[in-house]
C-alpha angles and dihedrals in degrees: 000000000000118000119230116212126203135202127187112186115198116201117198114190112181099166082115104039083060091050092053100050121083111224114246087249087054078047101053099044102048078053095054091045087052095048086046098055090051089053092046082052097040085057093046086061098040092051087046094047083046089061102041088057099049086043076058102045088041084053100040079056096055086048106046113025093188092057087046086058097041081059096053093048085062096044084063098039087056089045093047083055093048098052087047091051091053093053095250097116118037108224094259091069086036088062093037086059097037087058093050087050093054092038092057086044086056093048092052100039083049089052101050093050091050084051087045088058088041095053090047091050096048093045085051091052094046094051088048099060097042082064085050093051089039091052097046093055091042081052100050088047094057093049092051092046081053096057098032091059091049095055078057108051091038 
C-alpha cells in the first residue's frame, strides 16, 4: 500500500489588518477632542443662558422699579456676606447692616402694596364714574325721547 501524504499550507498576511486599525493613542485623542469640543459648547450655552437672564432681569427693572430695587437690595445683602465671610465685618456690624437692608426691603415692599391699593382704588373710581358719565347721557336721552314723543303726539 502506498501512503499519501498531505500538506495544507495557511498563509496569514496582516499587513492590512494593521493599516486599518487606529492605534489606542489615535483612539484616546480623537476622544478627548471630542469631549473638548462638547465642553467648549456646554460653556457657549451657559454664557448665553447667563445673558438672557441678566437681559430679563435688565427689562423686568425697567418694568417694575420696585423690583429693580428689591434686586439691588439682594446684590448688597450678598456683598455684605461676602465681606463677612472674608473676615473684613465682625458679626455685630454684619447684623447692624443686615437690618438696614431688611428694613429697606420692608419699606419697598410697604410701598408697592400701598401703590397696588392705590391702583385698585383709582381703577374703582374710574370705573365709577364712567357709570356716572354713562347714566347722565342715557338720562338725557331719555328726556329728549320724551319730548320728543310729546311734540309728536301733540
Amino acid at each position: 500500500m502506498a501512503e499519501q501524504t498531505s500538506r495544507l499550507a495557511v498563509i496569514i498576511d496582516s499587513s492590512g489588518a494593521q493599516n486599518n486599525t487606529e492605534t489606542p493613542a489615535s483612539s484616546l485623542a480623537k476622544l478627548t477632542q471630542a469631549g473638548q469640543k462638547a465642553a467648549d459648547g456646554a460653556g457657549k450655552v451657559t454664557k448665553a443662558t447667563q445673558e438672557e437672564s441678566e437681559a430679563l432681569h435688565q427689562l423686568l427693572a425697567r418694568i417694575d422699579p420696585v423690583n429693580a430695587a428689591l434686586n439691588k437690595l439682594d446684590q448688597q445683602q450678598q456683598l455684605l456676606a461676602r465681606f463677612k465671610s472674608k473676615g473684613f465685618l465682625d458679626d455685630d456690624d454684619f447684623d447692624l447692616y443686615s437690618k438696614k437692608i431688611d428694613a429697606a426691603r420692608d419699606h419697598l415692599t410697604g410701598m408697592s402694596d400701598q401703590l397696588l391699593k392705590t391702583g385698585q382704588s383709582s381703577k374703582q373710581a374710574a370705573s365709577g364714574q364712567r357709570l356716572k358719565v354713562l347714566a347722565a347721557m342715557l338720562w338725557d336721552w331719555l328726556t329728549l325721547s320724551r319730548l320728543a314723543l310729546r311734540q309728536l303726539l301733540d
